[in-house]
N, C-alpha and C positions, 0 to 999 in steps of 0.2 A: 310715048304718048304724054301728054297732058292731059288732066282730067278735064281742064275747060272745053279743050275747041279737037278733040278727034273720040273716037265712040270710044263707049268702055269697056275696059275687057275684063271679064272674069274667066280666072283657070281654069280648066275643067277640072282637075282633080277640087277645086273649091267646089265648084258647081257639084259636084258627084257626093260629096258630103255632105250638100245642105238638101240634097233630093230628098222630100218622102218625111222631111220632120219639120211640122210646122214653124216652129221659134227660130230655126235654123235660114226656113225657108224666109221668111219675114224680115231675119236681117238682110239677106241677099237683096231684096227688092229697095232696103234702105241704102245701102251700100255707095251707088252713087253719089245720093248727097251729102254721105257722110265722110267719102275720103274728098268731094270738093269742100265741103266745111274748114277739112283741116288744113285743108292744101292752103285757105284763104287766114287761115289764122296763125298759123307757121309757117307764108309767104315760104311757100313752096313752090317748085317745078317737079311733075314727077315722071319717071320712064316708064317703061312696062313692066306689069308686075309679073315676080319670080313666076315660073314655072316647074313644077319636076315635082318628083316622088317624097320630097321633103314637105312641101307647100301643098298643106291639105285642110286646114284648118284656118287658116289666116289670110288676108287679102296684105299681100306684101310686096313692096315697090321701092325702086332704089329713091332718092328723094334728094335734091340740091337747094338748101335753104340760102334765104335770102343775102346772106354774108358770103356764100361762093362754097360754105361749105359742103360737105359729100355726108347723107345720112341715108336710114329709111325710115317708111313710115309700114308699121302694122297694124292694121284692122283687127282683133280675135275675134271669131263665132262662139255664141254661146256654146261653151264647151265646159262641164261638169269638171273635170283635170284641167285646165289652165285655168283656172277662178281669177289663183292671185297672179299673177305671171309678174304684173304689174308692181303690186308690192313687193314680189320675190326679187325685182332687180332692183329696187330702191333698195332693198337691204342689203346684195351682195355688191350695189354700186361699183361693180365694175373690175372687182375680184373674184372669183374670174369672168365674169359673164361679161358684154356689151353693155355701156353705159345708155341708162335713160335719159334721153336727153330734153325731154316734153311727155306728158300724158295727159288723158281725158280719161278721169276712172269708170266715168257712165257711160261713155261711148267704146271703152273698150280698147281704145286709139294711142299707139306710144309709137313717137319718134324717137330711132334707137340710132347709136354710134356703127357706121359701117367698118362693117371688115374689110380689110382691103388686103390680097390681095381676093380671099374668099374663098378660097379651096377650103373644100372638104376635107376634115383628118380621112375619110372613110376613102380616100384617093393612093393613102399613105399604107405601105404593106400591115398588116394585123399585129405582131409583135408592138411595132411602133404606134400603133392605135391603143392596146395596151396601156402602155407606158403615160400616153399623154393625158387619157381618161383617168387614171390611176391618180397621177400628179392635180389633174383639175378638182375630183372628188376630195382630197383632202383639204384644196381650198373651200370648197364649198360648204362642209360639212362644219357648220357653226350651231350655234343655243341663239334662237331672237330671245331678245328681251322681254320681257313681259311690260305693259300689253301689246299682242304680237296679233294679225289678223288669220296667222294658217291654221290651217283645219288638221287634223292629227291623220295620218297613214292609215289608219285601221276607216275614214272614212270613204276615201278613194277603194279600197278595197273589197267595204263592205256592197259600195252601187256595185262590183262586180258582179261577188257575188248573188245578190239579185237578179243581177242579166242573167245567169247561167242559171238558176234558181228557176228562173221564168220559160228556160230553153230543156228546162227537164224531160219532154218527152224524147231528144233526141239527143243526150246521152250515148254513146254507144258505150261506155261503162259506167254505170252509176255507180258504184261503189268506191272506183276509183276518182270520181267526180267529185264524192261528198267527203273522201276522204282529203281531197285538196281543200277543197273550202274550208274545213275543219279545221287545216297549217294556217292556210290565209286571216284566220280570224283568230290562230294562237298566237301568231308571227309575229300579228301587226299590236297587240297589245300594249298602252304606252309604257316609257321605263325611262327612268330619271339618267339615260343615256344617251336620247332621242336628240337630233340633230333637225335642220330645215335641210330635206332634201331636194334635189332638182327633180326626179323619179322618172325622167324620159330622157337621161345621159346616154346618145348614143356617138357614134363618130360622123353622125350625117350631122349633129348638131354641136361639132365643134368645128369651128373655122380661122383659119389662119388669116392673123391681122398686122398690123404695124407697131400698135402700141403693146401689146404683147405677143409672143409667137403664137399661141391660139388663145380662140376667147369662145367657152359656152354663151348659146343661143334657144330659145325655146324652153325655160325650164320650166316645170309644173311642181311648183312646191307645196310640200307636207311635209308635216312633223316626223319623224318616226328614227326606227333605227338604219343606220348607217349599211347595215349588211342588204336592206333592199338594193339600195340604189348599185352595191358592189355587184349582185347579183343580174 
């Protein structure tokens, strides 16, 4: 497709996330003129956007910029965990993540470096998913500078526990409920160790590329310690 001249599609699994919450449901109805906006200002063509078990949160589309080159463009939903995604790839600029190649910080909107050939590591038998995740984490696991805009681990952690906090009467072990939350708010304490992590490092979200053999996609960065993200 093209967003000008054929309908629009949104995914279902997008569609199925923004059900039922208003701010969520509000960007969907914006959504149209905000990927023609960018398509018109990064003289863009775009395909059909991603579909599958990956693509649940972001309105994502392979994207042909006006030089011939091959990108995409990502829309995020407001979503509490990808805050900074945006700043998290300016900082890791492309080791190892997908380089940012454009953004719109109010609108949410980053045109990223495609992977080509795009396989998923999660294709690749598990030992070798292992290995690859392993080797990525160590690139990623850096100190920002101070001043730096991420939110510290124990934040993400804490809206958890609230959700579950709030889900109290159904419980089927409380004890064993309140004794996780109790690790979740030890764990996540800061310590002059803390790292910028990705925090949703999985193999569905590494893909193999050209300019490096694979390249993290999707991070959601916080501060914290290093043994999250290994875990």
């Amino acid at each position: 497709m093209t967003a000008k001249n054929t309908m629009f599609i949104i995914p279902q699994r997008l569609a199925a996330t923004c059900r039922g919450v208003p701010e969520r449901r509000a960007w969907l109805d914006r959504l149209p003129d905000v990927v023609r906006q960018m398509q018109d200002r990064w003289t863009l063509t775009l395909g059909a956007p991603f579909d599958g078990s990956e693509v649940s949160c972001a309105w994502v589309a392979p994207a042909l910029r006006g030089d011939g080159s091959r990108a995409v463009l990502k829309l995020g939903l407001p979503h509490m965990e990808a805050a900074h995604e945006l700043q998290g790839l300016r900082f890791w600029d492309g080791d190892p993540t997908v380089r940012l190649l454009e953004a719109d910080e109010d609108l949410n909107a980053m045109l990223l470096e495609r992977c080509e050939p795009g396989t998923a590591l999660r294709e690749r038998p598990e030992p070798e998913q292992d290995v690859v995740i392993a080797g990525q984490l160590r690139q990623l696991w850096r100190k920002p500078a101070a001043p730096q805009p991420f939110r510290p681990l124990a934040t993400m952690l804490a809206h958890w526990a609230d959700e579950t906090l709030a889900a109290a009467p159904n419980w089927p072990d409380p004890g064993l409920t309140r004794a996780g939350l109790g690790l979740l708010e030890e764990l996540s304490r800061p310590s002059a160790d803390d790292v910028l992590l990705a925090t949703d490092l999985h193999a569905g979200n590494v893909l193999r590329a050209r300019r490096r053999p694979w390249l993290v996609i999707d991070p959601k960065p916080f501060v914290g310690d290093p043994a999250y993200d290994a875990t």
